[in-house]
C-alpha positions in Angstrom: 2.8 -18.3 20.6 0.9 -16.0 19.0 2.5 -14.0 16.1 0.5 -10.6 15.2 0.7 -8.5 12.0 -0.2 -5.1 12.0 -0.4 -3.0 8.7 -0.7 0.3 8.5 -1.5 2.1 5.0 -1.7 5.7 4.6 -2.9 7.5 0.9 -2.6 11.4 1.4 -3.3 13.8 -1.2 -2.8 17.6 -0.5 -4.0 20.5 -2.1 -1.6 24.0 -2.2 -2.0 27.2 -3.4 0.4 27.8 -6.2 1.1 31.6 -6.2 0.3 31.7 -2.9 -1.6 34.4 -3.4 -3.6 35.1 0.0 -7.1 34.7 -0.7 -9.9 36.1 1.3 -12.9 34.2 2.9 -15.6 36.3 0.4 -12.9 34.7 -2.1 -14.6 31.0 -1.8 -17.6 28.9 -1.8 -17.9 27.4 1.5 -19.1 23.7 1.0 -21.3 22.0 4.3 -18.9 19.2 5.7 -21.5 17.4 7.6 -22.3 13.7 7.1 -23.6 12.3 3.8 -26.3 10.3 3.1 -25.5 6.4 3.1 -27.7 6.0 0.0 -24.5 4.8 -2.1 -23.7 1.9 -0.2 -27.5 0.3 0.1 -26.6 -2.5 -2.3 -23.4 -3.6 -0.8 -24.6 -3.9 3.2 -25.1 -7.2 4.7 -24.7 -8.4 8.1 -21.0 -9.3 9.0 -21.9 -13.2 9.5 -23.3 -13.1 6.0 -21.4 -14.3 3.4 -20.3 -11.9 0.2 -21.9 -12.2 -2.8 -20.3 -14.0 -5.8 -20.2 -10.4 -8.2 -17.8 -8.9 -5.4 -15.2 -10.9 -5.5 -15.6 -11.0 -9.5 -15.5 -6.7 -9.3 -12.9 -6.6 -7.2 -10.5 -8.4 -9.2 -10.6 -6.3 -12.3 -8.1 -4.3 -10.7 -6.0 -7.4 -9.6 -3.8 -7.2 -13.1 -3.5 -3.7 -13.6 -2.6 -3.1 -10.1 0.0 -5.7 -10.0 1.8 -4.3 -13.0 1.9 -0.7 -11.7 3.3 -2.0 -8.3 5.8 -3.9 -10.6 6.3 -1.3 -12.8 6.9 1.2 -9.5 9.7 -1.1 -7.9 11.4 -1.1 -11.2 11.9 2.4 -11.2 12.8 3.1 -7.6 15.1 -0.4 -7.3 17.3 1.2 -10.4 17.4 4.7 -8.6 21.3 5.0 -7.6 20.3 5.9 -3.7 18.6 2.4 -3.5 21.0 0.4 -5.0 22.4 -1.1 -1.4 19.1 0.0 0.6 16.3 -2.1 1.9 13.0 -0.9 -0.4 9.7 -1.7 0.9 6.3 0.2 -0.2 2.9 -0.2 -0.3 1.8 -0.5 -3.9 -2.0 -0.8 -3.0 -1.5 2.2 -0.7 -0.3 4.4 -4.0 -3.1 3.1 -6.2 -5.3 4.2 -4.2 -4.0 7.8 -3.5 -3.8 8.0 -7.0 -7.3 6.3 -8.0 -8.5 9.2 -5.4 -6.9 11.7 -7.2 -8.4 10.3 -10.7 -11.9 11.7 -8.9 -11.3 14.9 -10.2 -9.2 14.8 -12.9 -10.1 15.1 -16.6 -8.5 15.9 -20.2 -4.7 14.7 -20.5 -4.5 14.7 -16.4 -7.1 11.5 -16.8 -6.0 10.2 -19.9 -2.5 9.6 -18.5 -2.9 9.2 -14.7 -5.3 5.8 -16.4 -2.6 4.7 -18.2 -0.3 4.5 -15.4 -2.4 2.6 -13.2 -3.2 0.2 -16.4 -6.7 1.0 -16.4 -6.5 2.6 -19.8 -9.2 0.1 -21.3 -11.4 0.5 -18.2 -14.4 2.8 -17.3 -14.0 5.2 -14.4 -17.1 3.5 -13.6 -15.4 0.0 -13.4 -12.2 1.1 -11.6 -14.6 2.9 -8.9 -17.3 0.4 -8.3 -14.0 -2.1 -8.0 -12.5 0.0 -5.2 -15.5 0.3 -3.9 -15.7 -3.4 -3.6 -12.2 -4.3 -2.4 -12.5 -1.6 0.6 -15.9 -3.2 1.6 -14.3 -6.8 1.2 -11.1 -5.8 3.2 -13.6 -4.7 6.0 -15.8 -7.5 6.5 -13.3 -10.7 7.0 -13.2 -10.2 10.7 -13.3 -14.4 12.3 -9.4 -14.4 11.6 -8.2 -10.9 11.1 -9.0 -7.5 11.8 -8.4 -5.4 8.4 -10.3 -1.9 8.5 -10.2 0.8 5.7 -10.5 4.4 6.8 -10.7 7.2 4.3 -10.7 10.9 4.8 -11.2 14.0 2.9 -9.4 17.0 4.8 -11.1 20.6 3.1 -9.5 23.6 3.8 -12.3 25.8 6.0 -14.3 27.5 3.4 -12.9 26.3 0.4 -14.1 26.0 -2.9 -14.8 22.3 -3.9 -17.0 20.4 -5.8 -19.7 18.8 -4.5 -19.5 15.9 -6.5 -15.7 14.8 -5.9 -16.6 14.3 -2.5 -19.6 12.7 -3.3 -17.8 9.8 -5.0 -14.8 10.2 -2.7 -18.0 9.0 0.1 -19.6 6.5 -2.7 -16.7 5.0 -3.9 -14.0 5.3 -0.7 -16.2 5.0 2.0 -14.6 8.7 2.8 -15.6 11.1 5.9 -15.1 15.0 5.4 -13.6 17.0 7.7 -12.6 20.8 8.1 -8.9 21.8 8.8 -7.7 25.5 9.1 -4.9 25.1 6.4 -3.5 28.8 7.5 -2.2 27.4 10.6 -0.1 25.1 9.9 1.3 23.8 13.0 -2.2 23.1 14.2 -3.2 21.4 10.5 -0.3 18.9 10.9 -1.4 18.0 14.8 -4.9 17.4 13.3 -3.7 15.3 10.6 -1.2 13.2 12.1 -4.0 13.1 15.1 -6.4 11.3 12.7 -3.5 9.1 10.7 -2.3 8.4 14.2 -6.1 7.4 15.0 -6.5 5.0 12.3 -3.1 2.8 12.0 -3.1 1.9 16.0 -0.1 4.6 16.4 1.6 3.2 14.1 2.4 6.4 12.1 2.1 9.1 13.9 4.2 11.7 12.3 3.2 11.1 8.8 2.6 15.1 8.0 5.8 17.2 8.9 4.6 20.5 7.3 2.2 21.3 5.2 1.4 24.8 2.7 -0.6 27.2 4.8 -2.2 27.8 1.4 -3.5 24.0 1.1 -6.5 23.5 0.0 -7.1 19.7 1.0 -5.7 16.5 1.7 -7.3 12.9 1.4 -6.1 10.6 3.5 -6.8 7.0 3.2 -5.7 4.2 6.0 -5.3 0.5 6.5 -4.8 -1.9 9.6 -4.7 -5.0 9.3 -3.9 -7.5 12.3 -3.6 -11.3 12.0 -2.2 -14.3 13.1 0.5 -16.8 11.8 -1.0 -20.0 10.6 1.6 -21.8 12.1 3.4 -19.9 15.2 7.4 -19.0 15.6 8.7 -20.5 18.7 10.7 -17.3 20.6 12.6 -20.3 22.6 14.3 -21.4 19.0 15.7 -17.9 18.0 19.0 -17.7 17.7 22.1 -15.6 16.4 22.7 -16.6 12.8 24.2 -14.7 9.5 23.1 -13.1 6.9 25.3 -12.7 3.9 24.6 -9.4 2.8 26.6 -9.4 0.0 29.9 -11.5 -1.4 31.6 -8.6 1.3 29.6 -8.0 3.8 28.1 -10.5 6.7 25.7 -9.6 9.6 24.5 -11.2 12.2 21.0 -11.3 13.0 18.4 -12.9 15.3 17.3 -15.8 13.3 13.6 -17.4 14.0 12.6 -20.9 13.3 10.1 -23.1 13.3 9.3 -25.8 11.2 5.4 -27.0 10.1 3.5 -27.9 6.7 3.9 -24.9 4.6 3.2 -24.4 0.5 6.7 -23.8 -0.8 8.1 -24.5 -4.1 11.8 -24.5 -6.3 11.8 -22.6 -8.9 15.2 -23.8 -10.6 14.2 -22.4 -14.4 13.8 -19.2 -12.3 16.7 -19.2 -9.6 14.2 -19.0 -6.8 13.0 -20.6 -4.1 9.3 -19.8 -3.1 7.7 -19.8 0.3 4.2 -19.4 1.3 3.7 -18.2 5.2 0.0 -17.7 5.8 -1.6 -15.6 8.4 -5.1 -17.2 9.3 -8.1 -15.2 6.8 -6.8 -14.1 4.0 -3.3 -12.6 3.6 -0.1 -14.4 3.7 3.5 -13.7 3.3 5.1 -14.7 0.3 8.8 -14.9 0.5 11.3 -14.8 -2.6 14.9 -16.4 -2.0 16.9 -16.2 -4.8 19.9 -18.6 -5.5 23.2 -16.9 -4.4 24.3 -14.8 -6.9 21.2 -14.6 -8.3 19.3 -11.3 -6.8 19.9 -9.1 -9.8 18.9 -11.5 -12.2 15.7 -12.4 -10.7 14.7 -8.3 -10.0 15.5 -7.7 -13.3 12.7 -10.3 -14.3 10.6 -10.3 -12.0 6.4 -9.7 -12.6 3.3 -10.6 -11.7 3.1 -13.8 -13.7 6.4 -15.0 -11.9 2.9 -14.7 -8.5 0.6 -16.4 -10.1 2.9 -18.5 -11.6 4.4 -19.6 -8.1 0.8 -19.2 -7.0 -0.6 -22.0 -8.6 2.6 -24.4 -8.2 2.2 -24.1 -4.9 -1.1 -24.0 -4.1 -2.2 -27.2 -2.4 1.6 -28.7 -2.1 2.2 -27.9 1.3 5.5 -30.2 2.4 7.4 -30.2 6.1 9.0 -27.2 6.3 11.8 -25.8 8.7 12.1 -22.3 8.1 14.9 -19.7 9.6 13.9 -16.4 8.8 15.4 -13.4 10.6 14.1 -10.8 12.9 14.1 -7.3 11.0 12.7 -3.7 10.8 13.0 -1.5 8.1 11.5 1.5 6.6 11.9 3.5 3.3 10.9 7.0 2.5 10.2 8.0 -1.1 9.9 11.0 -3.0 7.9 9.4 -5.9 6.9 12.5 -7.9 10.0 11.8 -10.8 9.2 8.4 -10.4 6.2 8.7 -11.3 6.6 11.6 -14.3 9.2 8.6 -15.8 6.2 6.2 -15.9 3.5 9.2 -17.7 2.2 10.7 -15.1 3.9 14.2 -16.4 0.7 16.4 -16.8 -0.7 16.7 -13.3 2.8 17.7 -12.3 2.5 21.0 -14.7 0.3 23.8 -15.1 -1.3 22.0 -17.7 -3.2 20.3 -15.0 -6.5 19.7 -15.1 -8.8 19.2 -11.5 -11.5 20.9 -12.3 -13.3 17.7 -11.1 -12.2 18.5 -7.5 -12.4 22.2 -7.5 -12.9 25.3 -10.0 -9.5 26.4 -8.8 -6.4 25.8 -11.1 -4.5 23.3 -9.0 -1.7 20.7 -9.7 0.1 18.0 -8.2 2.9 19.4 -6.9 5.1 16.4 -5.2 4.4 12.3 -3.8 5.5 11.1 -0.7 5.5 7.5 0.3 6.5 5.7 4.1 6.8 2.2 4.7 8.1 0.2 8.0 8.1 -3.0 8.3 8.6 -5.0 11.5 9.3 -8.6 12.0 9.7 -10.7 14.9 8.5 -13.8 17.0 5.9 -11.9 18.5 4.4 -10.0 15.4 5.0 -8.2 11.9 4.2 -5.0 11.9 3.9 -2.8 8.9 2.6 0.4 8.2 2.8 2.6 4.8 2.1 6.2 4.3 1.5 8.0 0.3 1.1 12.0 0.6 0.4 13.8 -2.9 0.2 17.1 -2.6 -1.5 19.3 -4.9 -0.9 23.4 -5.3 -3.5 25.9 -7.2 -1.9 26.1 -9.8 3.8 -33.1 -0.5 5.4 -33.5 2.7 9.0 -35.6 2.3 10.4 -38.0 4.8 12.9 -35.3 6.0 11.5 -31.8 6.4 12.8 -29.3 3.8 15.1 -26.3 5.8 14.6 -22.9 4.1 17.4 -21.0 4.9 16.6 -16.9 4.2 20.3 -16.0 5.2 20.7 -13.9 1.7 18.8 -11.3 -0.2 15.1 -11.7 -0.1 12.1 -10.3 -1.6 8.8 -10.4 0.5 5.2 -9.3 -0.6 2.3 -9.2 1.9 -0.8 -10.2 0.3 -4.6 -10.9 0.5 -5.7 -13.7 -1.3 -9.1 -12.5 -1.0 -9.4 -9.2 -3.2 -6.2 -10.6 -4.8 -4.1 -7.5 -3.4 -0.5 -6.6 -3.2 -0.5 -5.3 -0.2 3.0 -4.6 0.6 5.8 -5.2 -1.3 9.9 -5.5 -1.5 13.5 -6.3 -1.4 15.3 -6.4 2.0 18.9 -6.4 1.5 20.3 -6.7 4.9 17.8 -6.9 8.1 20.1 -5.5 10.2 19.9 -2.3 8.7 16.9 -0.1 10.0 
């Protein structure tokens, strides 16, 4: 039986009008949205049956660490907000880096300086981050024999507004990005045309990403991923079964509960109070779940980091062992407001009107708020998950006996591609029943 994932991520970063003063049409430079040159990319086309070469995968990892830390860093910060203390959390952490590493196109002064440090890319050049991004997004795109995982990005420009030429010039160089004009001043038409295009790009998987937007916006980038694979090793729908899940010391559900058992890397972690388990899709991604020992949850999220992955990583790696997993059927999703989140972590100046864009337009413009989605869909048939970041910005060994791997407690679970050495998606899911 074939098991699909489908992920969805969606980076949006929208510009407002702070005052919103209206401004006339003599008021801006109007910039030509037609198709750029693909001069940029010469050097990294090949034909998709060709393999990559070696420098790729070496420029796409610089961003492997950093990146890992901020997404770290971010689900510290939201898991110790008091709304999300008995709420599922799941987010895209690759999805905000790149919204962000977007947004770092035209930024300068302080804006840069600590939007950089954030990410962890305070002792790298602009030049390195890019080029890596650029790398990763061509990388995602070309491992097609297994898995289908496209990258779509999109530069939404108010008609006639001022911008600089060059921001989207490296948005196109660096994010593979297509310019399009939206009449901002309508609003309800805007948010059909955006959610159209979002819609467009994740399969329908998000397709009410925008609710509103500032009739005095002055642009939004949007970026997307899909991604679509198959298990490894197939869930049988005939072996699903009513089981529980112990929420919490008080509180039991019952959920449908999958099984199947086959050769799987998996590992205990007893210095650590977890229990590791390694569910690959056929490419490049797997699922990597987190089971901590009862009692145990808050210890281990207290702790957790990236050298707890790469530390389970290379345990694992190459000890696959007879494995009968029970994992349960869930969908959740989580909605974040990630603008204080973020100002707690230094991102405090492009919040202010101390903000400087005057990389992206002559205009003074700041971010004005950060708004993340994530669902997340698991059953027999497929996982789906789909993410969606807006930012919007305002002028202004196998054993004799197979090993059972019970997930009937409070799990993390990060979706990841091996490949670019990604975090895709990322969290904690406290109760499955709970949508």
């Amino acid at each position: 039986m074939r098991v699909i994932l489908h992920c969805g991520v969606i980076a949006a970063l929208l510009l407002s009008v702070a005052w919103a003063a209206p401004q006339g049409a003599d008021d801006h430079e109007g910039h030509d949205h037609g198709p750029h040159t693909a001069d940029h990319h010469h050097h990294l086309h090949h034909g998709e049956d060709e393999s990559h070469p070696q420098h790729e995968g070496q420029q796409s990892n610089a961003l492997s660490k950093p990146n890992a830390d901020f997404a770290f860093a971010l689900y510290k910060k939201l898991s110790a907000l008091p709304e999300f203390q008995s709420k599922n959390i799941f987010f895209s952490p690759l999805s905000i880096s790149m919204a962000l590493s977007m947004l770092a196109l035209g930024v300068k002064g302080d804006t840069f300086s600590e939007l950089y440090q954030a990410l962890g890319y305070a002792e790298l050049t602009p030049e390195t981050v890019n080029v890596a991004y650029e790398h990763i997004f061509h990388m995602l795109g070309h491992n097609k024999e297994h898995m289908q995982l496209d990258v779509s990005n999109a530069v939404a420009v108010m008609e006639g507004a001022k911008v600089i030429d060059q921001f989207l010039e490296d948005a196109k160089h660096y994010f593979d990005s297509e310019a399009f004009s939206v009449d901002f001043s309508k609003p309800d038409v805007a948010v059909q045309e955006i959610n159209k295009y979002i819609a467009q790009k994740t399969n329908n998987t998000i397709t009410d990403m925008v609710k509103e937007v500032d009739p005095a916006t002055l642009m939004m980038l949007i970026n997307c991923i899909y991604f679509k694979g198959e298990w490894m090793e197939y869930f049988d729908l005939e072996l699903t079964q009513k089981g529980d899940f112990q929420v919490d010391e008080n509180t039991k559900v019952s959920v449908d509960m999958m099984q199947n058992q086959g050769l799987y890397e998996f590992y205990e972690d007893k210095e650590n109070f977890t229990t590791v388990l390694r569910l690959p899709y056929k490419g490049s991604a797997s699922m990597i779940i987190v089971l901590p020992d009862e009692g145990k949850m808050k210890e281990v999220e207290d702790s957790i980091c990236r050298h707890h992955l790469k530390h389970w990583a290379l345990a694992m790696e190459g000890e696959s062992s007879s494995v009968r997993v029970h994992m349960p059927k869930y969908s959740i999703s989580g909605k974040y407001s990630l603008k204080d989140t973020l100002e707690a972590i230094g991102v405090v100046s492009a919040f202010s009107d101390t903000a400087d864009l005057t990389g992206m337009t002559g205009q003074k413009v700041k971010v004005s708020k950060v708004e993340h989605q994530a669902v997340l869909n698991v059953d027999e048939k497929g996982t789906e998950a789909a993410a969606a970041t807006t930012v919007e910005i305002v002028l202004m060994s196998s054993p004799v006996q197979p090993k059972t791997v019970k997930i009937n407690r409070p799990f993390f679970v990060f979706i990841m591609d091996y490949k670019t050495r990604s975090i895709l998606f990322m969290g904690k899911i406290l109760n499955p029943a709970a949508k």
